[in-house]
C-alpha positions in Angstrom: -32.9 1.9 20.4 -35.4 4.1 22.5 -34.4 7.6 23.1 -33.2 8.8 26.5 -35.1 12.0 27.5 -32.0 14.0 29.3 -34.6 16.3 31.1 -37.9 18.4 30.3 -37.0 21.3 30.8 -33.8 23.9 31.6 -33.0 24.8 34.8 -33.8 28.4 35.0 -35.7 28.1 38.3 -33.5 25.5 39.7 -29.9 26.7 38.9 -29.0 30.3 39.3 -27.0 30.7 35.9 -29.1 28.9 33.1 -28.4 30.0 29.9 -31.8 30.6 28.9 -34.4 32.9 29.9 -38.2 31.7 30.6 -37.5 28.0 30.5 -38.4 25.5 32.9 -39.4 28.5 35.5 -42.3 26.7 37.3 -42.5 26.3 41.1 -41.6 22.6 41.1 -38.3 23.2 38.9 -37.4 25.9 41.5 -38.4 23.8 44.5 -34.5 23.5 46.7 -33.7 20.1 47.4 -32.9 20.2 50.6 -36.1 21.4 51.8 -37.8 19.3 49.8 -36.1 16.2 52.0 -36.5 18.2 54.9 -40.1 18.7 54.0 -40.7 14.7 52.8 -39.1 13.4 56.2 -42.0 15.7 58.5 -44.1 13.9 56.7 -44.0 10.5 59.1 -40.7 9.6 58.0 -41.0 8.3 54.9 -44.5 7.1 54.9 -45.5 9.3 52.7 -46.7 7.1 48.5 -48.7 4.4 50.1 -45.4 2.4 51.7 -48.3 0.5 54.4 -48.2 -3.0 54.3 -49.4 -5.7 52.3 -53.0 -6.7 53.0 -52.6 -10.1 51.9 -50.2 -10.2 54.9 -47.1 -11.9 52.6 -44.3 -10.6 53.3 -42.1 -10.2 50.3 -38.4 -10.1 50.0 -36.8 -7.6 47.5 -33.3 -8.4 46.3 -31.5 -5.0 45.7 -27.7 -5.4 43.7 -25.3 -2.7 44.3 -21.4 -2.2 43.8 -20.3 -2.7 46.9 -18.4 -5.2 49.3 -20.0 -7.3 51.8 -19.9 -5.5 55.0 -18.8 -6.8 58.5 -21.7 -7.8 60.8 -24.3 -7.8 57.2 -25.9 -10.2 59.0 -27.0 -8.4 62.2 -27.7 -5.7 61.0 -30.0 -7.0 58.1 -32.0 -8.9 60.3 -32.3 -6.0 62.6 -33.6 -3.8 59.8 -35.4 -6.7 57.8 -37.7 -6.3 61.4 -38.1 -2.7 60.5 -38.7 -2.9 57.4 -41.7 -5.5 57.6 -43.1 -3.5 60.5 -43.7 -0.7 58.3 -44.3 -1.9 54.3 -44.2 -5.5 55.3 -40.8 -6.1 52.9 -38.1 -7.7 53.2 -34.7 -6.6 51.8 -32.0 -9.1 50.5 -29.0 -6.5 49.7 -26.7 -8.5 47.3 -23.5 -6.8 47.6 -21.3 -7.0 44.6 -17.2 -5.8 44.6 -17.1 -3.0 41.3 -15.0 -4.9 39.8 -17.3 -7.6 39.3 -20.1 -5.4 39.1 -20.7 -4.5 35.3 -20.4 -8.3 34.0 -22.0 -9.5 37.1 -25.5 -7.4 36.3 -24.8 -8.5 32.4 -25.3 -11.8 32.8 -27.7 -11.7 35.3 -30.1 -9.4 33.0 -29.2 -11.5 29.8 -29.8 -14.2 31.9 -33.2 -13.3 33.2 -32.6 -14.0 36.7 -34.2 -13.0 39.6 -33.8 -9.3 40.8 -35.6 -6.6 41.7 -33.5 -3.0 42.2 -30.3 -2.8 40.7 -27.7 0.5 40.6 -27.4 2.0 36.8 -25.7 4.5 35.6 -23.5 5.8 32.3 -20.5 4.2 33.9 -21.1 1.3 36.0 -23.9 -1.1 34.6 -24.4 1.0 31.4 -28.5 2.7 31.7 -28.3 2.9 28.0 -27.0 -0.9 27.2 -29.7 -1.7 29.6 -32.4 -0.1 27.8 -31.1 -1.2 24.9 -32.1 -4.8 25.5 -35.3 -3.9 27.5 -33.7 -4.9 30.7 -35.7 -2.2 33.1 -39.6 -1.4 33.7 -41.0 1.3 33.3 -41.7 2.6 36.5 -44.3 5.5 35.9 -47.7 3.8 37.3 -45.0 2.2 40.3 -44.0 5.9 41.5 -47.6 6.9 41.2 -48.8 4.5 43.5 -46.2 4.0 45.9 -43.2 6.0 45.0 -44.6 9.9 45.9 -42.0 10.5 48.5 -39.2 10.2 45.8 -41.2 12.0 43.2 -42.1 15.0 46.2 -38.1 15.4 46.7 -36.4 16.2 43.8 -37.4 18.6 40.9 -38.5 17.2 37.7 -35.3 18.3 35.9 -33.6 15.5 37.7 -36.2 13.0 37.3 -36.3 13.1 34.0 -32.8 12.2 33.2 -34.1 8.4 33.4 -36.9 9.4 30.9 -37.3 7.1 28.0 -40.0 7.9 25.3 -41.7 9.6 28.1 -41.4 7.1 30.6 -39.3 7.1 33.8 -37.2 4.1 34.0 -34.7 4.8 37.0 -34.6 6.6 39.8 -31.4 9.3 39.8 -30.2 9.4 43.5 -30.4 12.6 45.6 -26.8 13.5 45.3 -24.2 16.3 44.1 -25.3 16.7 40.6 -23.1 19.2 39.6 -19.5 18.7 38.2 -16.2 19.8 39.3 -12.7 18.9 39.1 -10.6 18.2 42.1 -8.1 15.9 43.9 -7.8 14.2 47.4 -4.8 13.7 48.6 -3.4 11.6 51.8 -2.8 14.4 54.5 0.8 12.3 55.4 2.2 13.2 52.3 0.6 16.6 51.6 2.5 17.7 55.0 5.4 15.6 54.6 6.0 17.8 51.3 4.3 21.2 52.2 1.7 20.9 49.3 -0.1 24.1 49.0 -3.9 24.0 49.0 -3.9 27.2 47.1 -1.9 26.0 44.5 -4.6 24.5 42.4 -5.9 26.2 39.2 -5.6 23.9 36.5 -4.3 19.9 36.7 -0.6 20.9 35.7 -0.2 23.0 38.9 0.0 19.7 40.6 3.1 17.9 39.0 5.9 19.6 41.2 3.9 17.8 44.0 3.7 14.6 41.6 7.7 14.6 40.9 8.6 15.1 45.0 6.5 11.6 44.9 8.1 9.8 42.3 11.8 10.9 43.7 11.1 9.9 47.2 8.0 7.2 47.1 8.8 4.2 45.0 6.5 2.4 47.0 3.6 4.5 46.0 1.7 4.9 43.1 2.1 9.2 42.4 -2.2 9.4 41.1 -5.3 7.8 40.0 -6.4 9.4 37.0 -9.9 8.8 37.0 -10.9 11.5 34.5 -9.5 13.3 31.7 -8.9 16.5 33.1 -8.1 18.3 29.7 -10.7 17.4 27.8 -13.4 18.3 31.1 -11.9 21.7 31.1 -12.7 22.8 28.0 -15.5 20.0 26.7 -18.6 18.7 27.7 -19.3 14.7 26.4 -23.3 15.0 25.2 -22.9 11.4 22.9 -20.9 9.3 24.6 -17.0 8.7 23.4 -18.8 10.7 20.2 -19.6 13.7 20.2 -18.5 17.0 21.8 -19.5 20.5 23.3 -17.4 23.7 23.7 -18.1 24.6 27.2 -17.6 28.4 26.7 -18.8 28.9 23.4 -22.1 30.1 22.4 -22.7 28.1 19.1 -23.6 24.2 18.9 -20.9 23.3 16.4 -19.9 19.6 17.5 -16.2 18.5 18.2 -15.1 14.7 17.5 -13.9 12.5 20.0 -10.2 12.7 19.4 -10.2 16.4 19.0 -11.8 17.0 22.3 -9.2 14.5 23.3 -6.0 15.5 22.1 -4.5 17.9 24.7 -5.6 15.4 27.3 -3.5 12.8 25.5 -0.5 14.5 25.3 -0.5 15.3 28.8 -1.3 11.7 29.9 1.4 10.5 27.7 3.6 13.4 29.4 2.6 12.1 33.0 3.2 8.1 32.1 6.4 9.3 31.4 7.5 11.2 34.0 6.1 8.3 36.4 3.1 10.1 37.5 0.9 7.1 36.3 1.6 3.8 37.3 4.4 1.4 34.8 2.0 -1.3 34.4 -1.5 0.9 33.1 -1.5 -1.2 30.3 -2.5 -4.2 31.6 -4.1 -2.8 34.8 -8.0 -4.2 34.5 -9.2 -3.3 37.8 -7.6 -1.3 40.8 -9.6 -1.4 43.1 -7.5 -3.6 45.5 -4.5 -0.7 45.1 -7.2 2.0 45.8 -8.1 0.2 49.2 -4.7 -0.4 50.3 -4.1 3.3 49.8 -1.4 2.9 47.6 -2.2 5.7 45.5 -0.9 9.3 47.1 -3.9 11.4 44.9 -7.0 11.1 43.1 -8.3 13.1 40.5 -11.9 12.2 40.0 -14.7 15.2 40.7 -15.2 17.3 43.7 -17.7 17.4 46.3 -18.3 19.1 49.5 -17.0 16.3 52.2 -15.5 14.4 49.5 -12.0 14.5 52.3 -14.2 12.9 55.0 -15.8 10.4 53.0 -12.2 9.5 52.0 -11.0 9.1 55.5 -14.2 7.4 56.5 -13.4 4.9 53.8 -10.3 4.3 54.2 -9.0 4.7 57.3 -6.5 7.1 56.5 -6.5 10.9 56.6 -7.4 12.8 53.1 -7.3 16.2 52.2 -9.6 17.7 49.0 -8.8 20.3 46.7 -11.5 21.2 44.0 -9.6 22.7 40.6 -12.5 24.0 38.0 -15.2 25.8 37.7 -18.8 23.9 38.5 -21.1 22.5 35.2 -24.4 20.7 35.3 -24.2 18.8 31.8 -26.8 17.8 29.5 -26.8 14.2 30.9 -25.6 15.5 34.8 -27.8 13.0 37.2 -27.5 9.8 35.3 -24.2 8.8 36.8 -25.9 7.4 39.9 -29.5 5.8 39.5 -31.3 2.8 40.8 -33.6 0.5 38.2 -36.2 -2.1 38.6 -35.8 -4.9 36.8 -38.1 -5.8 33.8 -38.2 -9.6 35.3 -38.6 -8.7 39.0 -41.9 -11.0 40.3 -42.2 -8.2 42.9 -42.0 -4.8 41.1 -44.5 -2.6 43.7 -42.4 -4.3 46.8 -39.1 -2.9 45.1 -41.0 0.6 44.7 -42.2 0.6 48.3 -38.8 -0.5 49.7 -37.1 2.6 46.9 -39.6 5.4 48.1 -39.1 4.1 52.3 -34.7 4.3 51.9 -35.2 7.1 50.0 -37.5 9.1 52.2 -37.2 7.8 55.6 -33.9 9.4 58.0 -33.8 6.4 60.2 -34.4 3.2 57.8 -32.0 4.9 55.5 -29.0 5.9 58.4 -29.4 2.3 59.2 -29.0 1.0 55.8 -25.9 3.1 56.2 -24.5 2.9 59.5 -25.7 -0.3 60.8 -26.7 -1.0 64.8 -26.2 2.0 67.3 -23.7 1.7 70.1 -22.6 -1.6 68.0 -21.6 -0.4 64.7 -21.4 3.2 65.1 -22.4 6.2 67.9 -24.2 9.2 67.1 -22.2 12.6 68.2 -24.9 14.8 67.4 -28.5 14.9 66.2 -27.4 13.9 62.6 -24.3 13.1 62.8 -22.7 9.5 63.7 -18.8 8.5 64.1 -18.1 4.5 63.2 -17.0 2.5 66.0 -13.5 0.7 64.5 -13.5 -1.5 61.7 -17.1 -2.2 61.7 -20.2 -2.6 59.5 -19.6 1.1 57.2 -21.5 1.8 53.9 -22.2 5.7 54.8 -19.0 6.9 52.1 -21.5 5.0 49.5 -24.5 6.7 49.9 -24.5 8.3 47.1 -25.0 4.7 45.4 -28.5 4.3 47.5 -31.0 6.7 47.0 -30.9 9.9 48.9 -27.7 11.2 50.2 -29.2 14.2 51.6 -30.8 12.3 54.4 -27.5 10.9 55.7 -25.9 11.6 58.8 -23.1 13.7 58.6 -19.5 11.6 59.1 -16.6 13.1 61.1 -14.8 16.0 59.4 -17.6 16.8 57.2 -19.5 20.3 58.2 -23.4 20.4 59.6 -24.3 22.1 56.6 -22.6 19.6 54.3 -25.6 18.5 52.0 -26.9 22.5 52.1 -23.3 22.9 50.3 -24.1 20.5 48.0 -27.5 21.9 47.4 -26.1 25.3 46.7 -23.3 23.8 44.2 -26.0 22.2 42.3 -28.2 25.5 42.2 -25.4 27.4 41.1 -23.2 25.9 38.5 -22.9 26.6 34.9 -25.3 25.1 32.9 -25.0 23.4 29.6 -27.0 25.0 26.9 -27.9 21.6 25.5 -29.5 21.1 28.8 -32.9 20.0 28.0 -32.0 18.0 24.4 -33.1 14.7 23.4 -30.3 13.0 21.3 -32.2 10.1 19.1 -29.4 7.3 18.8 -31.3 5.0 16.2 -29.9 6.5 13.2 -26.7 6.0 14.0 -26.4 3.3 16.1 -24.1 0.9 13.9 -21.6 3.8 13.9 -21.9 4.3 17.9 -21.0 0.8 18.3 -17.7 1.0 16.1 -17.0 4.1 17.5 -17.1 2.4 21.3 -15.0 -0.9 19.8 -12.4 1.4 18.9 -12.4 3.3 22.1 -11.9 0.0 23.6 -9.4 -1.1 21.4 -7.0 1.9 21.9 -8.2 2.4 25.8 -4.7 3.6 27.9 -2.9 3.3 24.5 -2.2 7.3 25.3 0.1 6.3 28.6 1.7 3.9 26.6 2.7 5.1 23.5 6.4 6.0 22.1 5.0 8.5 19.6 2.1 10.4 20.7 1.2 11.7 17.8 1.5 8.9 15.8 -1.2 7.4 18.1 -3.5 10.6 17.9 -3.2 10.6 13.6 -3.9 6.5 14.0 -7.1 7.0 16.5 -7.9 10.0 14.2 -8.3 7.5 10.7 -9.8 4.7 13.0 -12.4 7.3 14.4 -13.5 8.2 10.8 -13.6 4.9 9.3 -15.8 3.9 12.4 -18.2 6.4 11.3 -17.4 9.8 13.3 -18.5 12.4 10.6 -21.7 10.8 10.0 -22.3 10.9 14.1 -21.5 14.6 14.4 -23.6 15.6 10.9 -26.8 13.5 12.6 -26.2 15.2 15.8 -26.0 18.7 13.8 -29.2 18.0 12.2 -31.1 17.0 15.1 -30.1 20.4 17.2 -31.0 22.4 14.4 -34.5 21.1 14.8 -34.6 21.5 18.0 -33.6 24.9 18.3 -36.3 25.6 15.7 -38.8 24.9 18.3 -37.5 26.6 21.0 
């Protein structure tokens, strides 16, 4: 498998509290997002990389996947900005929306397949970057974003871009996002006043359970929390090899942890929550809950903070949600790779798909549009950039972060003015890991990874579920080893002690 450059450099100049001194300290790495988006959109919104149009006149239609459902009015509003977006790069955009749930074996079998895309999303979660490159699925983008793609290169520092970097070549796009991590819950607003939650209350994830048992004594109806992360585990350790291998977060040493070590206290509180009904009866056999999650059915989500995160909720789904954040911030090793967007090693129009990236990504109004659809149809604007949705109407503004550049959206109701200037300043100023800037080669170990990941699967929600806890941690434990753990964590050992050597 090819190596996955995480970045090229620490972020000394970027983030105020690298770990290391005199790394990564030139201009570009210091350059703040936000005015670099301010700075790329004065520049004739967005025309900035050679986006004109075709010469030979042809206008060519780019077919863009993403985890997301079909729209109301899609139609309209794609023809009106198809007319846009020929007028200025003579491109067409066919935006095949694709429910999450169906997302990951959707883009599987299309790329196995060899069929005909051009721009997909990717990440380490959703449509696996790694699995991708592992069967040569994306190009290699480097000459594309040279030519056409400057405006996305001008607006991010080269710290981020580089988390796509393969062998030395770029082969996604990370979108312009909060890149930073951070623990934290949204709750619905009904129930957080219906029970007097305190918003202060939050330290660690325990300090929400007397909330969580006021919900299973007086909500059957409800599901008490979506557990999207392991809370435990992210407090204290930072994933660098996927489901493998382990960081302390506060330590000052590189001494790698094992999977179910970093693990453990996480599953014996998850088992601790199934019990007491926090999590929902049926985890075991839940595949997908995505239809739950839109018929608000769940009273909290733990998943990781963001400025706005509430409003987006509410935006989405049409109820009102509070957000608390709960830990301290951390950029990780791999921090940017969970949203990115990928061409297509098959696509028959590869410099189309680039000019169509660099326009959504640089350009205020093509990209709003994208998100908001047709003004005074599908939403109104109540300030310069800011917009309110008009009913149940055309509405993909909470998933701009899947897109491109999330700086350039308009703000939605709820959120503050100075919403993505938040997010900027989270970014510069979180906790950085000191393996920031570490290449992990997977080759030697590769047969071992993919054990390790069967068993993950195997046992996955086997924590909720099980009568004996620790019979389940000592059995995960044995099945970890005989997958090949210890020869994971001795290979990553060896490969940070020769890179600390050149350092």
């Amino acid at each position: 498998m090819k190596k996955r450059k995480i970045v090229s450099a620490l972020l000394a100049g970027t983030l105020a509290l690298s770990m290391f001194s005199g790394c990564g300290n030139s201009s570009n790495e210091s350059t703040n997002a936000t005015k670099a988006n301010t700075e790329s959109k004065d520049k004739n919104e967005g025309t900035q990389g050679n986006t004109e149009k075709d010469s030979s006149g042809e206008t060519v239609t780019v077919k863009w996947c993403v985890p997301v459902d079909k729209p109301k009015d899609y139609d309209a509003v794609m023809a009106d900005l198809n007319e846009k977006l020929k007028e200025k790069i003579n491109v067409q955009l066919d935006l095949d929306c694709i429910p999450q749930g169906e997302y990951a074996d959707r883009m599987r079998l299309m790329s196995t397949g060899q069929e005909d895309y051009d721009l997909c999303f990717t990440s380490n979660w959703l449509n696996s970057f790694d699995e991708n490159m592992s069967r040569q699925g994306f190009l290699a983008m480097d000459d594309l974003l040279e030519e056409y793609g400057q405006g996305i290169v001008d607006s991010m520092p080269e710290w981020l871009m580089d988390v796509s970097a393969v062998d030395g070549k770029h082969y996604a796009v990370p979108n312009q996002q909060v890149i930073a991590r951070q623990l934290g819950v949204v709750i619905q607003k009904e129930y957080a006043d219906k029970y007097g939650f305190d918003l202060t209350s939050l330290k660690d994830a325990s300090d929400l359970e007397p909330f969580l048992d006021q919900i299973v004594a007086n909500e059957p109806s409800m599901y008490p929390i979506d557990l999207r992360v392991q809370p435990w585990q992210e407090k204290d350790y930072e994933s660098v090899v996927t489901n493998s291998v382990y960081l302390k977060k506060d330590g000052d040493d590189f001494t790698p942890v094992g999977y179910v070590d970093a693990m453990e206290e996480y599953f014996r509180k998850a088992n601790e929550w199934y019990k007491k009904g926090y999590i929902r009866q049926d985890i075991a056999t839940v595949t997908d809950n995505s239809a739950d999650v839109k018929a608000n059915r769940y009273v909290v989500s733990m998943s990781s903070y963001k400025p706005g995160w509430d409003a987006e909720m509410t935006e989405r789904q049409g109820v009102e949600w509070i957000s608390v954040p709960i830990e301290g911030v951390y950029v990780g090793a791999t921090s940017g790779i969970e949203t990115m967007t990928a061409i297509n090693v098959n696509s028959k129009n590869p410099e189309a798909a680039m000019k169509l990236l660099n326009l959504i990504y640089t350009d205020e109004e093509i990209f709003n549009e994208l998100l908001f659809g047709l003004e005074d149809v599908n939403y109104k604007k109540t300030g310069e950039t800011s917009a309110e949705v008009i009913g149940e109407n055309y509405n993909l503004a909470p998933q701009a972060w899947r897109f491109g550049n999330q700086f350039l959206a308009w703000t939605l109701p709820g959120q503050s003015d100075d919403v993505w200037e938040q997010t900027d300043k989270m970014n510069r100023e979180a906790e950085v890991s000191r393996l920031r800037g570490f290449t992990f080669d997977s080759a030697p170990v590769q047969a071992e990874l993919a054990q390790i990941s069967a068993v993950v699967a195997e046992y996955k929600n086997r924590e909720f579920t099980s009568d004996d806890v620790d019979a389940f941690i000592n059995e995960l434990r044995q099945k970890m080893e005989d997958a090949g753990q210890q020869k994971v964590l001795d290979e990553f050992t060896k490969q940070v002690e020769e890179w600390k050597s050149t350092k």
